[in-house]
N, C-alpha and C positions, 0 to 999 in steps of 0.2 A: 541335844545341844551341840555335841563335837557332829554330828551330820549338816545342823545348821552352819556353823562356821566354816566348815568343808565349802559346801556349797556358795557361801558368799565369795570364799576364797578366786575359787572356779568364776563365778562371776568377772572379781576386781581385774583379774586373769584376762579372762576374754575380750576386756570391757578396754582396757588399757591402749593392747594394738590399736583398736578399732577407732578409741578417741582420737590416737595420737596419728595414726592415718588420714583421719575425720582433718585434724586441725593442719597436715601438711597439706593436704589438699584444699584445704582452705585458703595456707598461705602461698600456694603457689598459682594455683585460679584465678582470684582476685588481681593478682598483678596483672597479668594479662588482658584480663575483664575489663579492668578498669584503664588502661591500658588506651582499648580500643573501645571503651566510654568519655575517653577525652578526648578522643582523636572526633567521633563523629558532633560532641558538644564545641566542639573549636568550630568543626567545615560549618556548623549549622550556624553559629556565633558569627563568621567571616563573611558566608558565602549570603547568608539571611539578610544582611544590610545592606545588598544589594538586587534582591527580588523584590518587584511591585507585583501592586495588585492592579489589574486595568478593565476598567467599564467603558462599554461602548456603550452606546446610542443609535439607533439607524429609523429611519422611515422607507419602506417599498411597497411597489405594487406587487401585491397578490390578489391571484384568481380567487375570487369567493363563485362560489357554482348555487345557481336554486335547490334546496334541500326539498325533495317528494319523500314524505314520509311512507315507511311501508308495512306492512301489516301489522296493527295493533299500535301503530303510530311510534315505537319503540326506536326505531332507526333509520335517519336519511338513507334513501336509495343509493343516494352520491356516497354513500359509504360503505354499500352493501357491496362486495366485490360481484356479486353474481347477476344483481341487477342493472351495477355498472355498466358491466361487461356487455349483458342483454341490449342495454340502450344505444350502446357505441356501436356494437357490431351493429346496428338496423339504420343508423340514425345520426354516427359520427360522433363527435366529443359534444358532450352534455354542456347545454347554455349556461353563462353564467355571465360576470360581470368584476371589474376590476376595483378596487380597493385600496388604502394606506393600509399599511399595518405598520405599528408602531413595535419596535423590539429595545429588549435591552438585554446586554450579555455581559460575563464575567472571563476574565482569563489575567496570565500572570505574565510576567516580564522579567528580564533579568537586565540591568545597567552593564556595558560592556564599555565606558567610555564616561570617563565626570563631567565632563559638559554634557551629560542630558542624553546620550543617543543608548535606547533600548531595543533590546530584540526580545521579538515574540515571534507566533505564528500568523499569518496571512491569511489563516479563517478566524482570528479574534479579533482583526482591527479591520480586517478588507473592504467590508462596505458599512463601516462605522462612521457617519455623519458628527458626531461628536464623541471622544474620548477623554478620561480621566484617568487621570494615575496618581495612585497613591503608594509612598513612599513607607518603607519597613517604619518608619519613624512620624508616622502620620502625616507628611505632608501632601497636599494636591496640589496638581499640574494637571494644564491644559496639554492634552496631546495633538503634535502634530504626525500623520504619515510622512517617512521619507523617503521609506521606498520600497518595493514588492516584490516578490516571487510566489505567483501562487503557486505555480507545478513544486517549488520546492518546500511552499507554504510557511515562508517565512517573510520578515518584515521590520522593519526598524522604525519606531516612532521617538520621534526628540521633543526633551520637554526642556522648559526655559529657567536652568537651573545649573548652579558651576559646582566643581570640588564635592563631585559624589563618589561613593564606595560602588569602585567596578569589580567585576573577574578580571581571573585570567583565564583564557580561553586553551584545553589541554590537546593532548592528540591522542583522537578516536581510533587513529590505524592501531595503535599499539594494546587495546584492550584485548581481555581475554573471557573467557567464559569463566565463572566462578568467581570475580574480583566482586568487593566491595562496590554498592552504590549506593547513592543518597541521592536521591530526589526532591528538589524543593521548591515549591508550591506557595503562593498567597490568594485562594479565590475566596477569600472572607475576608478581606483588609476592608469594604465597604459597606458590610452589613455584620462585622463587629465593632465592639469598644479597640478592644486591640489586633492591630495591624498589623502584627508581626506572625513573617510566613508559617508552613505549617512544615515539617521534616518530614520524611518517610525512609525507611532502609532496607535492603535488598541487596543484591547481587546480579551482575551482569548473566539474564539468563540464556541468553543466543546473541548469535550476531548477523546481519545482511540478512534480516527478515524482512520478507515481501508481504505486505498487505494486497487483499484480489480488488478487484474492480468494483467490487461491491462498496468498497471503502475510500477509494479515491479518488472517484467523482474530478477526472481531471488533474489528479497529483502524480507525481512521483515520490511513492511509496514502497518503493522496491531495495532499500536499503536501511531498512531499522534496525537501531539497538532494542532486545528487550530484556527486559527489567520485569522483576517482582515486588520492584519498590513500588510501593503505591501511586500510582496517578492517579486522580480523582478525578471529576468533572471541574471544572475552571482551575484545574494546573497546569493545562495547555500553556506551553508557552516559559513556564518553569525551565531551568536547568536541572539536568540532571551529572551529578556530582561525580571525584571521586574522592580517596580517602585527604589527598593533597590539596580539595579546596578549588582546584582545576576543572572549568564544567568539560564534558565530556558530551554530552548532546543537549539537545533540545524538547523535550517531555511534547508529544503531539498526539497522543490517541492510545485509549485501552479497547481491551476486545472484552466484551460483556454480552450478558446475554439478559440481565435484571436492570442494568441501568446501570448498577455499581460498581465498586471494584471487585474482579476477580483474578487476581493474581499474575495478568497478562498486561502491561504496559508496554508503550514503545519510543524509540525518541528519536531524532535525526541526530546522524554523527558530527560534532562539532567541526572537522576538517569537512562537511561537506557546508557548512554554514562558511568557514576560512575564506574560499574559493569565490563570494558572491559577495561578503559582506561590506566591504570597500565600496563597490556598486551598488549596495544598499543603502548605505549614508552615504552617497552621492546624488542619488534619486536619480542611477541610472536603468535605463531595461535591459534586464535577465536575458541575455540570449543563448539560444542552445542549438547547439548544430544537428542537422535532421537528412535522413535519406530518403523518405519517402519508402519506405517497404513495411510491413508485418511479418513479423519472424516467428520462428518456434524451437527448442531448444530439441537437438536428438534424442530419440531410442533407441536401444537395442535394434530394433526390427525395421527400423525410416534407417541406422548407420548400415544394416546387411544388403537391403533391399540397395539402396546408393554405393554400395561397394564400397566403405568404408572401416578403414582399422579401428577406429575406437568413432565414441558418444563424441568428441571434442568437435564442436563446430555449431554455425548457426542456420538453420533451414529457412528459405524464403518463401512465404507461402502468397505473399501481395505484393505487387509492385504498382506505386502510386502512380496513376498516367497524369505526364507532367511533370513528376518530381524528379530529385537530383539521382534517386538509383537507374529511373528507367532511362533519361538522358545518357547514361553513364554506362549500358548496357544491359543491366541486369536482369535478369527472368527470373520466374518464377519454379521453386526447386534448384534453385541453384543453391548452395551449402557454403557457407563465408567461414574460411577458415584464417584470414588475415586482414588486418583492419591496420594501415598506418604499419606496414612491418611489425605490429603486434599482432602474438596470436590470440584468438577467438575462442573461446570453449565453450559458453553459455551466452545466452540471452542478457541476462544481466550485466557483463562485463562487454557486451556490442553497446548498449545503452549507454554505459558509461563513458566509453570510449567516444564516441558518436556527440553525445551531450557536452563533451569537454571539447572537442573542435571547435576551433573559429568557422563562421557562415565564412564562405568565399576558397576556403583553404581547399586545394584538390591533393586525396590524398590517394596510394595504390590500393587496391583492395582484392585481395586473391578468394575467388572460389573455387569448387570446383560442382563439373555441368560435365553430364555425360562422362562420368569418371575419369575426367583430364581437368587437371589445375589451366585456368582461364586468369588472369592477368587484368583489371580493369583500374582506370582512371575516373574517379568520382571527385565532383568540386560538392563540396558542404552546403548545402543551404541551411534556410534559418528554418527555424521550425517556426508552425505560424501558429495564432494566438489559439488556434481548435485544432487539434491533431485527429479531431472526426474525418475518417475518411467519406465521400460523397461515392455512395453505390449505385450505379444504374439501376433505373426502373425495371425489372421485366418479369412481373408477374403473371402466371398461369391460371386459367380457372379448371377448377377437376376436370378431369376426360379421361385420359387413357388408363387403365388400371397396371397396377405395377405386379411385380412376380417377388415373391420370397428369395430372395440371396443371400448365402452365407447368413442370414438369421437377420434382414434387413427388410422391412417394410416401407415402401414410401408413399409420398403423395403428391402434385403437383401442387405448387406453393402458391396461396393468394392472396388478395388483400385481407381477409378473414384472421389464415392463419395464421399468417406476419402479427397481425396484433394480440391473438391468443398464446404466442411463443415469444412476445416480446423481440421479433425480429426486425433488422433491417428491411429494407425494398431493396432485392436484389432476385437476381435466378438462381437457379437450380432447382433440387427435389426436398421436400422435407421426410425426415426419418419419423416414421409414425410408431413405428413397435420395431423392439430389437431381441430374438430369441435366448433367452438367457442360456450363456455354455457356448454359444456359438461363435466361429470366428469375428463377427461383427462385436459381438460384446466382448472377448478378448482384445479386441483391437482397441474398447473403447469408446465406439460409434456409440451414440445414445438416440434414445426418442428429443425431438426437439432439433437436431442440430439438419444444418443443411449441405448436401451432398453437389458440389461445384464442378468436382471434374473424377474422372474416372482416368487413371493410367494416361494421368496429365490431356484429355480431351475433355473439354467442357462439356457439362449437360445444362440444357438449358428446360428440357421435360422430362417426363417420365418415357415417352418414347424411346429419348434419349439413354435413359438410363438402360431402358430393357437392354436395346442394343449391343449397350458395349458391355453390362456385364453377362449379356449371355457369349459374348467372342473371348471376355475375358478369362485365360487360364493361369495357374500359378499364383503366387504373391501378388496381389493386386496395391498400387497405389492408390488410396481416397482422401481428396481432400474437399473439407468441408469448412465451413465459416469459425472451425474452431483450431482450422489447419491439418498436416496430413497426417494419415494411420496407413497403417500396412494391412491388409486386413486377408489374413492369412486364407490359401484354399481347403476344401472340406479334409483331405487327406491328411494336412497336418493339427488337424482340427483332433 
């Protein structure tokens, strides 16, 4: 018995700290918790009365193409990529005929002004025929567009309605990585009972994230916020929050790989929305200032090769014939290390710079060419409505056979292979195989890409090619349609 009570003793004993720990920690958690449970039930309470829900409408012509069913009748040909392929290379693009299609789509908005004027993005209203919006509070509106940016991919539509719950719009320069975000979304305000947006929370996961080309189809998408707050599908177009209620960007695209969310959202910085949006409730056009060139950002081995102290600067690998660079002097490899008395250090900060000029303004622009700083006068044009640049025609049919370099295979390029590499109509040699380990695959060079000049002389065959790289000794300069590599000799291999 005296062992029992012993034992419970020991117990009550151990049991006591451990409650009384248990309960300070309880009362000191909770405040906090809860804290930062009323802080994100306010933004969603504040910020929610002013996110719509918005449905388009649209009618266009789409290609419908004849479907040849193929073996076992299981799959149009027109979808077989391999029989595709077969009939286009023999035969051109497969017949077909044109058609309506009728669509309808879902995105979200947020109210930035009580008489009615909304921002969204520019791929949820842009070629919407009719528009609806509905309000956190159920009501519908006919939408009108006011104005556009699709490179920026945004848009304002005004609906015919006074004394609504706006934002206020914060500043995206000043975020940091790690802060609180909320994300808020309505794309069920039309195919639920209740309208009211949906919240999401996260934290600022990066900042001046670039989306590739794969993704934007013609945008400028080289500056995202991302977020782990959830974007869904139709909360394009949402704000995205912060703790103050203040939106901070514009919710436009997650990266997925099933269709759904996975943990990768992105949004445009509200101070880059600040700059356009007056001109957007104007229903004026978006202008952006353009020099006519393709650039690339330095390496290691492009800053040695150029006799340069560091990576800071921008490489020109295109110069647009006709446009404001070649007017203005510029060549090709030439290295832009000043833009407007501002310095240059990346690709993406020439973009911005460049983008934020007025058309017409001529401003100094220092490169340097032949390792001497050169001095140039450039006037700004506009950038025009297709930034596709138009390549000369000068396709090759095979002929001459190429020689193994540095771990480089080619081929004369032709109408065939242009369509099986998904290339432009331009010259040069196409890379057919690249020895793995070898200077060419350290450099980069891949199978696919096309080889334009060697040690700054064009190739326009294979001929061509042999030539200069059998004369060529040392560090060789190659550039190719994806810009230049150094492509180092066997000794430092």
């Amino acid at each position: 018995m005296k062992r029992r009570i012993y034992f419970l003793t020991i117990l009550v004993f151990l049991a006591w700290p451990l409650a009384y720990v248990q309960a300070q920690g309880e009362a000191a958690v909770p405040l906090e918790a809860k804290a930062l449970e009323n802080t994100f039930v306010n933004v969603a309470a504040s910020v929610g009365k002013a996110v719509v829900s918005v449905s388009t409408e649209s009618t266009e012509q789409a290609p419908e193409r004849f479907y040849f069913r193929g073996p076992g009748g299981k799959k149009p040909f027109a979808e077989d990529d391999f029989f595709r392929n077969f009939f286009e290379d023999f035969f051109g693009e497969m017949p077909g005929f044109d058609y309506q299609q009728h669509r309808v789509g879902l995105g979200s908005g947020v109210i930035i002004d009580p008489d009615g004027f909304i921002l969204t993005n520019e791929h949820v209203v842009g070629k919407a025929d009719k528009i609806t919006v509905k309000l956190a509070d159920g009501r519908e509106f006919k939408g009108q567009v006011k104005g556009t940016d699709s490179r920026a991919d945004l848009a304002v539509v005004k609906i015919n309605a006074k004394n609504l719950p706006a934002v206020k719009l914060g500043n995206s320069d000043n975020l940091k990585i790690g802060q609180w975000a909320i994300a808020v979304g309505n794309p069920f305000g039309f195919v639920m009972d209740n309208s009211e947006p949906t919240v999401t929370v996260g934290v600022i996961s990066a900042l001046h994230r670039s989306l590739g080309r794969l993704f934007q189809r013609g945008r400028d998408y080289g500056d995202l916020i991302q977020t782990d707050a959830a974007i869904n599908p139709g909360n394009s177009g949402g704000p995205l929050v912060n703790l103050e209620g203040e939106v901070v960007g514009i919710n436009v695209a997650i990266f997925t790989t099933s269709g759904g969310y996975e943990g990768v959202g992105f949004a445009i910085p509200v101070n880059n929305v600040k700059r356009i949006i007056s001109r957007l409730i104007e229903g004026k056009k978006i202008v952006y200032g353009w020099l006519g060139i393709t650039v690339q950002d330095l390496d290691e081995n492009l800053a040695k090769y150029f006799g340069l102290a560091d990576k800071n600067g921008v490489l020109v690998t295109k110069v647009l014939e006709g446009g404001p660079a070649e007017k203005a002097g510029v060549k090709n490899s030439d290295v832009i290390k000043k833009f407007d008395n501002k310095p240059v250090n990346s690709v993406k900060e020439l973009l911005s710079l460049v983008g934020s000029s007025e058309a017409g303004k001529k401003v100094r622009m220092a490169v340097i060419r032949d390792k001497r700083e050169v001095a140039l006068d450039i006037v700004i044009g506009q950038r025009p409505e297709t930034a596709e640049e138009g390549l000369e025609e000068g396709l090759e049919e095979e002929g001459v056979p190429s020689k193994l370099w540095r771990g480089i295979e080619v081929q004369e390029l032709n109408a065939a292979l242009s369509r099986r590499y998904d290339l432009e109509k331009q010259t040069g040699v196409l890379v057919t195989d690249v020895k793995p380990g070898s200077p060419a695959d350290d450099a980069g060079i891949a199978p696919g890409d096309v080889i334009l000049e060697i040690n700054k002389t064009t190739v326009k065959s294979v001929e061509d090619y042999n030539k200069l790289t059998s004369a060529a000794k040392g560090d060789v300069l190659v550039k190719t349609n994806r810009g230049y590599a150094v492509v180092k000799s066997e000794q430092h291999s």
